[in-house]
C-alpha positions in Angstrom: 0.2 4.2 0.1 -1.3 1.0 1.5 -0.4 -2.1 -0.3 -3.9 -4.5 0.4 -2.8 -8.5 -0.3 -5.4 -9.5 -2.6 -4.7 -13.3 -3.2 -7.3 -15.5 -1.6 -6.3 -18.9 0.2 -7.7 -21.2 -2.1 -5.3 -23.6 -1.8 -6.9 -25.3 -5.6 -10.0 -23.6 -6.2 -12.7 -25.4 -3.6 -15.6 -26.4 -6.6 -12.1 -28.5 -8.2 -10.6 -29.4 -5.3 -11.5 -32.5 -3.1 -11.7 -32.1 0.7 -9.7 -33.6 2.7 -10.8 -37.5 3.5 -10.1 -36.4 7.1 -12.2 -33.6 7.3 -15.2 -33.5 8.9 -18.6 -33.5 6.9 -19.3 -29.5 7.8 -16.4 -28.9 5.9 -17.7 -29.8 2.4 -20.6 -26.8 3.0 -18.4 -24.6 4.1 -16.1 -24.9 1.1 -19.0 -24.2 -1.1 -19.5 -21.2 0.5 -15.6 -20.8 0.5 -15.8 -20.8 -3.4 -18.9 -18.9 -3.8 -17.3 -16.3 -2.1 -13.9 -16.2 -4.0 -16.2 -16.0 -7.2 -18.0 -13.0 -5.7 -14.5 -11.1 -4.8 -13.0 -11.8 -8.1 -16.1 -9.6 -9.4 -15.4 -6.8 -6.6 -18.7 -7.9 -5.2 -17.5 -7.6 -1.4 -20.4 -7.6 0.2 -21.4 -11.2 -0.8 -17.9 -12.6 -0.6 -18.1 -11.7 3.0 -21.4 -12.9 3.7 -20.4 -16.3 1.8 -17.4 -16.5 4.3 -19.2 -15.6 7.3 -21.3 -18.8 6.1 -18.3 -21.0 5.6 -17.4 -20.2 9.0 -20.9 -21.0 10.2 -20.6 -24.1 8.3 -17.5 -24.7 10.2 -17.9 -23.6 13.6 -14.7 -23.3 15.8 -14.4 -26.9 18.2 -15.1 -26.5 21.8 -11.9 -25.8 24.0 -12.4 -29.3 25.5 -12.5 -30.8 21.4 -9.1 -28.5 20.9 -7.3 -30.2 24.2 -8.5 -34.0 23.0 -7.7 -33.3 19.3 -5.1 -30.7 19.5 -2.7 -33.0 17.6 -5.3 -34.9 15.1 -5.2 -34.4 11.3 -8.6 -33.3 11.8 -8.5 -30.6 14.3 -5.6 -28.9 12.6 -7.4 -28.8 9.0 -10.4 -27.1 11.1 -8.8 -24.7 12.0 -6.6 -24.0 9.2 -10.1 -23.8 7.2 -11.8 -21.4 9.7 -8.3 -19.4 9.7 -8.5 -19.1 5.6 -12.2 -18.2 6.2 -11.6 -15.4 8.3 -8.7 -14.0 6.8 -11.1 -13.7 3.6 -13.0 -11.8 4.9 -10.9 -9.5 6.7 -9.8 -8.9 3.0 -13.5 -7.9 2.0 -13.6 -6.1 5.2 -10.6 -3.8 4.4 -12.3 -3.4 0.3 -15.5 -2.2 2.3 -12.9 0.3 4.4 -14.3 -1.8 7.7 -10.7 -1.6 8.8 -11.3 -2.5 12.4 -13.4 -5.1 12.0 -10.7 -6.4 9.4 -7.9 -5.9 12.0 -10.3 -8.4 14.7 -11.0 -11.2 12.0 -7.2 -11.0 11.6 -6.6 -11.5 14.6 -9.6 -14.4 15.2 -7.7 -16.4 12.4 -4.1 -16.2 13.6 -5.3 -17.6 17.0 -6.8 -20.6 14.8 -3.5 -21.1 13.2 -0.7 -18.5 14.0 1.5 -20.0 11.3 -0.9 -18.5 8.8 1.0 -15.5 6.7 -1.7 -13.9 5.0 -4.1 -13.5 8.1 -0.7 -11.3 9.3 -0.1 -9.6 5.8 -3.9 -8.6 5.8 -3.9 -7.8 9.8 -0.5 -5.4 8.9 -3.1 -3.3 5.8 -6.1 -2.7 8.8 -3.8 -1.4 11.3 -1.9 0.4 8.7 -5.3 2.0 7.7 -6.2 2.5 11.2 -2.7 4.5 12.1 -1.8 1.5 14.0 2.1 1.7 12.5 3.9 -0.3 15.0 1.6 -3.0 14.9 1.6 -3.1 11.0 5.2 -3.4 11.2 4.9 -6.1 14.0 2.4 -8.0 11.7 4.4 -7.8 8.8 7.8 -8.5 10.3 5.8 -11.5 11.4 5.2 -12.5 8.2 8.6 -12.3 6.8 10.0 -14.4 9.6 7.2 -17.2 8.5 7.9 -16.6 5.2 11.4 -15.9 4.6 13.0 -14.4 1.6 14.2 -11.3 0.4 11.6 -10.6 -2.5 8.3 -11.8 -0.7 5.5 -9.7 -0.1 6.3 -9.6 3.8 9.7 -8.6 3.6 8.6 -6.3 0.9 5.6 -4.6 3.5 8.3 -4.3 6.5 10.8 -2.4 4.6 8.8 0.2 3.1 6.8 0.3 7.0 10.6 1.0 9.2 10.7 4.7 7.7 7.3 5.0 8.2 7.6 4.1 12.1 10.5 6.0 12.9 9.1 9.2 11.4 6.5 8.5 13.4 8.1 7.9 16.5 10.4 11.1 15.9 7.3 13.1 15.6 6.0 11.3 19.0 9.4 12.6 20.6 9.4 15.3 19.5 5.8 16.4 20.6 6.7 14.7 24.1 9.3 17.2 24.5 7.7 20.3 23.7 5.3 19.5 26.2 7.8 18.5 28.4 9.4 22.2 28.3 6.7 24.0 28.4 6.4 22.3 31.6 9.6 22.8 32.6 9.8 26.5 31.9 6.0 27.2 33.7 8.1 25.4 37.1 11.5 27.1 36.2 10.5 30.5 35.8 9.5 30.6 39.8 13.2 30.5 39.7 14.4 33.2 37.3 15.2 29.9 34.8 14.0 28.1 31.9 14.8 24.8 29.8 17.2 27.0 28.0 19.6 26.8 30.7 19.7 23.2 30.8 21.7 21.8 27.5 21.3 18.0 26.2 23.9 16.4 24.3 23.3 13.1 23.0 26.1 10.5 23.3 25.7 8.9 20.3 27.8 5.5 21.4 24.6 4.9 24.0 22.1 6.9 22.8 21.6 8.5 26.4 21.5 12.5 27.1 24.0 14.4 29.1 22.3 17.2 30.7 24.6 20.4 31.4 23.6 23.7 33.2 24.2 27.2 31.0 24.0 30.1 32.8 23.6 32.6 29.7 22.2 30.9 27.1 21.4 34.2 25.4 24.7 35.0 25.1 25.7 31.1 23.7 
């Protein structure tokens, strides 16, 4: 069961809260938009909360990569792109609601690159991939996330532990389809030789987790 992260970064609702005195002018539009589309969400309308963030970020467009190398360090620069991060991660959320899980997964991934401190953009990255099969990288996102935000009892720490199990069985499963293949390979060259993988025995060694391969003459008779 996929657990979507439904809270929106609104950081004080954006028709209450002032912007920043440091921000640039764009920015007040694109908070409009930022609120309009939290209002829309918190009705289930996805559609227009997505289109309401896609005009925030239009509002709010990303600074040239020679803006980012002068004003890398400014007040400024860093509540840009903190805003177009929240932005995006938005509406990956609506994108996910919508089941546009792909294009979730690449919004996700559009805001961490504006702030890669930002935990939801991973928490909400972790659902799409989860929803695309993408297990490893869920768990990746979401272990992430509970290294930014530490704690036992948060919802990243939460996310990873039920993901592990689901990982391993999945990586089991990958093994163990590798190795079928693997002897019906083997037996299809062995046979030219009056052999197959059942002569050949593999013992783990569980204190390295390496296989020791040992030649049976009889298996049958084993």
């Amino acid at each position: 069961m996929v657990q979507i992260v439904e809270h929106h970064d609104d950081d004080g609702d954006a028709a209450t809260r002032p912007v920043e005195s440091c921000s640039p002018p764009e920015s007040v539009a694109a908070e409009e938009h930022k609120a309009r589309g939290n209002a829309c969400f918190a009705r289930g309308e996805w559609e227009d909360a997505a289109r309401h963030y896609t005009l925030a970020l239009e509002a709010a467009p990303a600074s040239t990569p020679e803006e980012r190398k002068l004003d890398e360090d400014t007040i400024v620069e860093r509540v840009r792109r903190r805003d177009r991060a929240v932005y995006l991660s938005n509406r990956a959320a609506c994108r996910v609601k919508l089941g546009s899980h792909r294009q979730a997964e690449e919004d996700c991934t559009a805001a961490i690159a504006e702030d890669d401190t930002f935990v939801k953009a991973y928490l909400r990255r972790s659902a799409a991939r989860e929803r695309l099969d993408d297990l490893e990288g869920a768990l990746a996102d979401a272990e992430r996330a509970a290294e930014l935000e530490p704690g036992s009892h948060t919802q990243a720490s939460t996310s990873a532990e039920r993901l592990r199990p689901l990982v391993e069985a999945k990586r089991e499963e990958m093994r163990a389809e590798m190795m079928a293949k693997l002897k019906s390979l083997g037996n299809s060259i062995l046979g030219n030789f009056g052999l197959s993988t059942d002569n050949f025995k593999a013992e783990k060694d569980d204190a390295t987790g390496s296989y020791n391969i040992q030649f049976v003459q009889n298996p049958s008779t084993k």
